[in-house]
Backbone as a chain_set.jsonl record, in Angstrom:
{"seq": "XXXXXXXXXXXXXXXXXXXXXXXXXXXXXXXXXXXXXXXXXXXXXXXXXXXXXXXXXXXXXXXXXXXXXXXXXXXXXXXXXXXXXXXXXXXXXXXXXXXXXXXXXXXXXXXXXXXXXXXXXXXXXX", "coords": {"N": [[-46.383, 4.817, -17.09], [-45.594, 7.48, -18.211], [-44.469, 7.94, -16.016], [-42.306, 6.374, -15.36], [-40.534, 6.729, -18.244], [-39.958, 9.51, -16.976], [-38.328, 9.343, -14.831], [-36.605, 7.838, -15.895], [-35.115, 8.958, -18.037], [-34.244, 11.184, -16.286], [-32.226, 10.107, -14.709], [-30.363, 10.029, -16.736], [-29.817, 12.174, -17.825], [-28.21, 12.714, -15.337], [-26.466, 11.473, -14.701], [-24.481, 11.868, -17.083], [-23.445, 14.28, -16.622], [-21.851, 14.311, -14.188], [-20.05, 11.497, -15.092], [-18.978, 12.384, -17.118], [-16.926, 14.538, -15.663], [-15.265, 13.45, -13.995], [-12.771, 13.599, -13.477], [-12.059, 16.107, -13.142], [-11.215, 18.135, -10.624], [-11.307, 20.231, -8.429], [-9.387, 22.502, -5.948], [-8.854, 24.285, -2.84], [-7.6, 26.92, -1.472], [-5.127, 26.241, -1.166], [-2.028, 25.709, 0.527], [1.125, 27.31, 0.165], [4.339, 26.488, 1.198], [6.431, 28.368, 3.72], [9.223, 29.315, 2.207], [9.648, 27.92, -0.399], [9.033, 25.897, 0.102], [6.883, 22.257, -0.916], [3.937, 21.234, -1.604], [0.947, 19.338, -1.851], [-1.576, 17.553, -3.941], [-4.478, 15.22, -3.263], [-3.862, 11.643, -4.305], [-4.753, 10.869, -7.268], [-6.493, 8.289, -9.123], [-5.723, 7.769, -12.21], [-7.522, 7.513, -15.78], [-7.531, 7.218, -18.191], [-5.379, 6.802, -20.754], [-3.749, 9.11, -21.29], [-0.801, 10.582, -21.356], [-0.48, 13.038, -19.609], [-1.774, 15.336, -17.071], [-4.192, 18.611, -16.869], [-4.057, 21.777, -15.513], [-5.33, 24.558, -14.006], [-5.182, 27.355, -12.792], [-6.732, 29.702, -10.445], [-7.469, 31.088, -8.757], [-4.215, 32.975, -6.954], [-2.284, 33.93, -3.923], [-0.312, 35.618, -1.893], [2.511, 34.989, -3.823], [3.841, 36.742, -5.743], [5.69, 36.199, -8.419], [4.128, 34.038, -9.363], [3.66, 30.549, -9.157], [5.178, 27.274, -8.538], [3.997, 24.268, -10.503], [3.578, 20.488, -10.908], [3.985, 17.491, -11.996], [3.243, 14.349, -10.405], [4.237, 10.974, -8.754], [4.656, 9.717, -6.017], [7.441, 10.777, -6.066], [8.609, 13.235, -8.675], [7.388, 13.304, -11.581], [7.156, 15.04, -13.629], [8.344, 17.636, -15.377], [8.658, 21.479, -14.098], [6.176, 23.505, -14.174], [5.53, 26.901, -14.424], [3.323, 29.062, -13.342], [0.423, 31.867, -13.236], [-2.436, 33.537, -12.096], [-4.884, 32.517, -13.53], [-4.276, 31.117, -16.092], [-3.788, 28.226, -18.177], [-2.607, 25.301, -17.911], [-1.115, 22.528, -19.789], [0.213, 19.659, -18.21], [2.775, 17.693, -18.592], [3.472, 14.6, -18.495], [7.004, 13.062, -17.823], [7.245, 10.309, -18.353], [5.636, 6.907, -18.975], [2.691, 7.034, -17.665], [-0.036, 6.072, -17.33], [-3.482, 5.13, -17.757], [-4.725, 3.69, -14.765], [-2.65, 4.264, -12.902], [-2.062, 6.213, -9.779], [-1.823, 9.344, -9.338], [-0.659, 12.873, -8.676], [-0.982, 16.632, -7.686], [1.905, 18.478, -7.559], [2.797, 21.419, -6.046], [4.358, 24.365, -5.17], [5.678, 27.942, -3.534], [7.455, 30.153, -6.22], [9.329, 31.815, -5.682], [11.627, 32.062, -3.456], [10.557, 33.309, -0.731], [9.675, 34.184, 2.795], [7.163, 33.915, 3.927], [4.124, 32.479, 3.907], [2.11, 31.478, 0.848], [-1.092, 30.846, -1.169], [-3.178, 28.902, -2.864], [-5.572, 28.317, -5.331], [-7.881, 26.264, -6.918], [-7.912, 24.182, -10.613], [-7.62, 20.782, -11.214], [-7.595, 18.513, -13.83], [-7.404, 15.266, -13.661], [-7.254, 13.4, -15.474]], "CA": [[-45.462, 4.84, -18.197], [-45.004, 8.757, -18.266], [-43.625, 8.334, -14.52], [-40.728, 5.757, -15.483], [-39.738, 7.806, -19.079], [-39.509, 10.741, -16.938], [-37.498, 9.156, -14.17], [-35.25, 7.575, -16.643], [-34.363, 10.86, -18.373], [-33.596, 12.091, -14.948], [-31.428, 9.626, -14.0], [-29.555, 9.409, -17.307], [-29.023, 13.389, -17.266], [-27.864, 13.364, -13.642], [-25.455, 10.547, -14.999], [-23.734, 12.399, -17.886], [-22.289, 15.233, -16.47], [-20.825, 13.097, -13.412], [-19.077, 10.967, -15.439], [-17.53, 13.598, -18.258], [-16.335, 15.655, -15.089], [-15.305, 13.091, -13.008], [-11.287, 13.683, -13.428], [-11.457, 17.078, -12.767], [-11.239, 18.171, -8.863], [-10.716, 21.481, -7.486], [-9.037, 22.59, -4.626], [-9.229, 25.688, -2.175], [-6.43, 27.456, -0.45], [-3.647, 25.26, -0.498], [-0.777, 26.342, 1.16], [2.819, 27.297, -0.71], [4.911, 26.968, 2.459], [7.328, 29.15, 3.113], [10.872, 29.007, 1.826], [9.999, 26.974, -1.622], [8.021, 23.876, 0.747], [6.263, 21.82, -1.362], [2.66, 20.919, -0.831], [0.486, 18.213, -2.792], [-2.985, 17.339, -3.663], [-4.348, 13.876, -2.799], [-3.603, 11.167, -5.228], [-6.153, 10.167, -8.34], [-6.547, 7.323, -9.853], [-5.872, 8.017, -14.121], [-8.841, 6.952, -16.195], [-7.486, 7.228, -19.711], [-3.67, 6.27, -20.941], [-3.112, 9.983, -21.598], [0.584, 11.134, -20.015], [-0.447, 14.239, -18.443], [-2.741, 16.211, -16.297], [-4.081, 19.384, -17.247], [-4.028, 22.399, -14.648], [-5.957, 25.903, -13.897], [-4.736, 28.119, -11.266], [-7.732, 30.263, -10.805], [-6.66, 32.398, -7.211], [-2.92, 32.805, -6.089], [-2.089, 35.271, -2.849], [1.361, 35.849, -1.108], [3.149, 34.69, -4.44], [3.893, 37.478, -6.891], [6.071, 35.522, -9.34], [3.292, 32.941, -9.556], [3.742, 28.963, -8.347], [5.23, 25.884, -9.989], [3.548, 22.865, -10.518], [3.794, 19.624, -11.138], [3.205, 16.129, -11.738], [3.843, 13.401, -9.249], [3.596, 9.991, -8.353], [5.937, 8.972, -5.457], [8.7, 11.497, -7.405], [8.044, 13.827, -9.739], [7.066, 12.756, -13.214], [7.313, 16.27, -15.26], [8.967, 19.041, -15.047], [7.67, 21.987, -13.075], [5.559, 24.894, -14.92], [5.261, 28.064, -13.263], [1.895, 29.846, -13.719], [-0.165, 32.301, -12.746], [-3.771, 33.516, -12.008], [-5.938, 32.667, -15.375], [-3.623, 30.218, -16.699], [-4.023, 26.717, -17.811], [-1.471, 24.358, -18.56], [-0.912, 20.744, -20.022], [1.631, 19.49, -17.499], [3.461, 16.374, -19.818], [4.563, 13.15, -17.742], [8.002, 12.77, -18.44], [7.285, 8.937, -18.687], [4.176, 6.414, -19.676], [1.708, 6.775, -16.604], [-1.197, 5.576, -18.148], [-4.932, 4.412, -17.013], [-4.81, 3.325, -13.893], [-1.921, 4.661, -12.397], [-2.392, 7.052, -8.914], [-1.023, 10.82, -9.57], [-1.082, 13.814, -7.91], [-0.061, 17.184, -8.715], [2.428, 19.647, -6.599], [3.191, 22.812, -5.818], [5.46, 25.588, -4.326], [6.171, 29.244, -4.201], [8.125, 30.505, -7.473], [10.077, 32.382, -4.992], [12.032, 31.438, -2.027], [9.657, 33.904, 0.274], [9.785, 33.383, 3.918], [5.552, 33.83, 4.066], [3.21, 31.784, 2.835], [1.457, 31.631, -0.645], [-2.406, 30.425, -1.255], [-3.443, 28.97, -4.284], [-6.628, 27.791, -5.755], [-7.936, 26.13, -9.172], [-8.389, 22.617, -10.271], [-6.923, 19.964, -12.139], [-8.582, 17.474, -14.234], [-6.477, 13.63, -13.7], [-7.503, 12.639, -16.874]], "C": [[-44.717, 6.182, -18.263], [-43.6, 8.687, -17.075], [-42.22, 7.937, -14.394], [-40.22, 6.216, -16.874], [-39.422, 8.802, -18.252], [-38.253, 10.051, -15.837], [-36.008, 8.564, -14.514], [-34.264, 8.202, -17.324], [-33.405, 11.516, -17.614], [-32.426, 11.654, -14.437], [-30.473, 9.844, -14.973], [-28.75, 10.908, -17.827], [-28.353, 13.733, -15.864], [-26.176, 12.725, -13.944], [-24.707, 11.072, -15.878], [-23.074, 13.258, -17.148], [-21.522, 14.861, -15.12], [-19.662, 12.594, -14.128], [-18.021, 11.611, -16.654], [-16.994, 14.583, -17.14], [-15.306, 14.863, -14.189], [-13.52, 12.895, -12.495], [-11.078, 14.835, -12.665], [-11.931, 17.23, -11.352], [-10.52, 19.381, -9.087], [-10.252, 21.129, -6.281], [-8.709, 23.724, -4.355], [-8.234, 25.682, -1.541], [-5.202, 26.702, -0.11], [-2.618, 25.827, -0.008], [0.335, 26.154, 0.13], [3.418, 27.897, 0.031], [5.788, 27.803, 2.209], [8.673, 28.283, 2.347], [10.806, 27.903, 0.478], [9.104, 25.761, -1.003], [7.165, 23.784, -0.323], [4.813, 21.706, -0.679], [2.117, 19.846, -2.373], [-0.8, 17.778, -2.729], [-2.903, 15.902, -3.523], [-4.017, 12.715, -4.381], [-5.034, 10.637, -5.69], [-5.828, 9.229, -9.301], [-6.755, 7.57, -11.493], [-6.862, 7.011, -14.687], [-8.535, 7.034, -17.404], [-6.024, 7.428, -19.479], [-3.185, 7.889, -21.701], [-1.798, 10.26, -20.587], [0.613, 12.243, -19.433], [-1.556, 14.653, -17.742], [-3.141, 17.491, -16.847], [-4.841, 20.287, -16.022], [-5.0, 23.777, -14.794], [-5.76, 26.323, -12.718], [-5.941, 29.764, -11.859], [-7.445, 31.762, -9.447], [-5.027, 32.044, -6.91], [-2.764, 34.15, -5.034], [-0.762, 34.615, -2.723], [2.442, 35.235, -2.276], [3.573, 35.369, -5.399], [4.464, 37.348, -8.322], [5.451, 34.789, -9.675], [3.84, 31.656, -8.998], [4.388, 28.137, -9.479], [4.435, 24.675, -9.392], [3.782, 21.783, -10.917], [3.285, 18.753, -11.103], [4.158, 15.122, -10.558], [3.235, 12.482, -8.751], [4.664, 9.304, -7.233], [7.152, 9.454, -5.848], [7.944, 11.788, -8.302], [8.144, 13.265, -11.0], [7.169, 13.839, -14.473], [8.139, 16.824, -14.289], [8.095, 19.942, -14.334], [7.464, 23.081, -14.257], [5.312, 25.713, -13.692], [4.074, 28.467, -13.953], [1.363, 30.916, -12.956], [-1.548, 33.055, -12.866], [-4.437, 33.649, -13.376], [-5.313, 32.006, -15.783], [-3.627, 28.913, -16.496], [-3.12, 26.227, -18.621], [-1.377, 22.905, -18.818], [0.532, 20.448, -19.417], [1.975, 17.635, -18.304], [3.84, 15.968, -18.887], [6.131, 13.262, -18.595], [8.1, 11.084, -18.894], [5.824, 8.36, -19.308], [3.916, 6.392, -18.16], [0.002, 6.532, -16.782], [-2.61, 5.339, -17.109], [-4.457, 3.599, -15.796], [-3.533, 3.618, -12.675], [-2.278, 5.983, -11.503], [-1.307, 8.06, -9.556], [-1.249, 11.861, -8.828], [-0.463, 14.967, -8.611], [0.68, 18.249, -6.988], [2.758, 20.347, -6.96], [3.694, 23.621, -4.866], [5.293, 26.885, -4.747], [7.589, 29.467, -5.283], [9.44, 30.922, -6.842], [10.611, 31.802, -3.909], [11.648, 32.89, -0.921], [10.014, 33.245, 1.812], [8.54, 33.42, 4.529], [4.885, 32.669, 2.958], [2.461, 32.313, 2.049], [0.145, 30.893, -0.431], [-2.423, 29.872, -2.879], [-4.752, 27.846, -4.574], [-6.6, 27.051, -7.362], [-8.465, 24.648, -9.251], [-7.766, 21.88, -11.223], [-8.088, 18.651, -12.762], [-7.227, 15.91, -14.46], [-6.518, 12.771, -15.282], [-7.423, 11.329, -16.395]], "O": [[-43.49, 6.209, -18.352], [-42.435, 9.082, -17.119], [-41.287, 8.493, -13.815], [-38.999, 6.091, -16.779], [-38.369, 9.303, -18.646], [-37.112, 10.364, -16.18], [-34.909, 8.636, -13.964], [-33.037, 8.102, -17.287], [-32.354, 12.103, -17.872], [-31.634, 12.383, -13.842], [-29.374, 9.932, -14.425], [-27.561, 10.97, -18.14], [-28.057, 14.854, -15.45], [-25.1, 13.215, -13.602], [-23.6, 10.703, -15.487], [-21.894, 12.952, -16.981], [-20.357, 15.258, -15.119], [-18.521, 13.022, -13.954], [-16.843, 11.409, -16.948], [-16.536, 15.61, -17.64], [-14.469, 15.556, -13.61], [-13.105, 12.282, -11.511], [-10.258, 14.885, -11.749], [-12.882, 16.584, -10.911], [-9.476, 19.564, -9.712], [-10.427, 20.094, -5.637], [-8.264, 24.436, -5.254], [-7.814, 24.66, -0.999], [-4.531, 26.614, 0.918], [-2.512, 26.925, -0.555], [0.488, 25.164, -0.585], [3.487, 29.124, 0.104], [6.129, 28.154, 1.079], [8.91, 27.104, 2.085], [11.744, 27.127, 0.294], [8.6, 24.855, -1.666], [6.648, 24.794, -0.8], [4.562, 22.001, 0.49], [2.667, 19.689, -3.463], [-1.293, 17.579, -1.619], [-1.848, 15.27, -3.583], [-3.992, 13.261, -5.484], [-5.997, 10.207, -5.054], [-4.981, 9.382, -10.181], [-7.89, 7.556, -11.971], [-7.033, 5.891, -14.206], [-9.575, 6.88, -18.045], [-5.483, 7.96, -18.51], [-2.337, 7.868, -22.593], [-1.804, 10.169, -19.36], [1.581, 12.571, -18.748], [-2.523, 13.962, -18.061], [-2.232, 17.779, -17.625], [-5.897, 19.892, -15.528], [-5.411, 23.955, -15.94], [-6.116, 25.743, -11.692], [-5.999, 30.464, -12.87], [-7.305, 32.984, -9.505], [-4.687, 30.888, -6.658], [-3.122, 35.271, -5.395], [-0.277, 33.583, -3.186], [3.473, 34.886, -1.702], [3.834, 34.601, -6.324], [4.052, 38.021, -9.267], [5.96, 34.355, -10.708], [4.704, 31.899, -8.155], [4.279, 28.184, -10.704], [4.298, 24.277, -8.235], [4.654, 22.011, -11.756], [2.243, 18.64, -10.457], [5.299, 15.212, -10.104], [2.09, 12.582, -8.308], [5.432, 8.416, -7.606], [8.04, 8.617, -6.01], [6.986, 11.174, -8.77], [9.198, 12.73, -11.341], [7.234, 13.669, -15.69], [8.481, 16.662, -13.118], [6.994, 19.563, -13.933], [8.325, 23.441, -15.06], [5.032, 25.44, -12.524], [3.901, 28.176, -15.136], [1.86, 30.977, -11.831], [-1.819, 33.206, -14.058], [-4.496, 34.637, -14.108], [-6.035, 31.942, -16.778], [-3.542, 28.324, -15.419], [-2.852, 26.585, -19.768], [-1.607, 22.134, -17.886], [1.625, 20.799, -19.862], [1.197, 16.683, -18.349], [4.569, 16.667, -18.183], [6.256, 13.509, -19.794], [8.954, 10.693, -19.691], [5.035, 9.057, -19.946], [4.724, 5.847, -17.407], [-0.904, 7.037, -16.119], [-2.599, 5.4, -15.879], [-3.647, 2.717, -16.081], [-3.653, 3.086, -11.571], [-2.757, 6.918, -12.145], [-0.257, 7.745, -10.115], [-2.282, 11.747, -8.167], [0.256, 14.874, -9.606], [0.173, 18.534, -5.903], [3.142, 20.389, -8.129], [3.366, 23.468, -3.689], [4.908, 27.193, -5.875], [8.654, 28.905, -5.024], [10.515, 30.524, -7.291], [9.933, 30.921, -3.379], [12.605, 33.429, -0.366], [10.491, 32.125, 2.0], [8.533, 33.01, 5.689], [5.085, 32.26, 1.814], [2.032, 33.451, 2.238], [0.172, 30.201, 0.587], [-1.809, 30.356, -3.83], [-4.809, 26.727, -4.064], [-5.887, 27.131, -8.362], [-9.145, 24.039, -8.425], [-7.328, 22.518, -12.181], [-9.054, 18.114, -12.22], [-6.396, 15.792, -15.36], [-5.914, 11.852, -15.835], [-7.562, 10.38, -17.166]]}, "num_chains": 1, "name": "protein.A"}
């Protein structure tokens, strides 16, 4: 009896913080090609009928103006925010992209540089 309360506990804490995290996704070193190139994380499937994403840029290198970002599904969906290191932003859909709709988010250097930019952090898809 002890053995299956404790294993059920275990399972049902292992299970909470999974599923309250399970929007947000980091990502390491992305590239911000030169000359303004875009770059783009993979697309996520939305899990709640909110219209935006919300961002954290946690490392940026080779960008000194900071990065813009964005939303995007096949074409951009917001506008672009610029940011930089320590800053978190609610990036607004410009339309309804609701639950179940794939999104992604992109990004560029701020600058038209002719080196590349780095940038870290994570986004949660809501």
């Amino acid at each position: 009896m002890k053995k299956k309360l404790a294993i059920g506990i275990l399972s049902v804490s292992l299970l909470i913080p999974i599923s309250a995290s399970a929007a947000r996704v980091a990502y390491y070193g992305y590239v911000l090609p030169t000359l303004s190139g875009n770059n783009y994380t993979g697309y996520h499937t939305k899990g709640t009928g909110d219209d935006y994403i919300f961002h954290e840029l946690d490392a940026l290198q080779g960008a000194p103006q900071g990065a813009n970002f964005w939303a995007d599904s096949g074409g951009s969906i917001s506008q672009k925010y610029n940011q930089k290191v320590g800053s978190d932003t609610r990036i607004n859909f410009n339309g309804d992209y609701s639950k179940g709709n794939d999104v992604r988010m992109g990004m560029e250097n701020r600058e038209y540089w002719s080196t590349k930019g780095y940038a870290s952090g994570w986004v949660d898809f809501r």
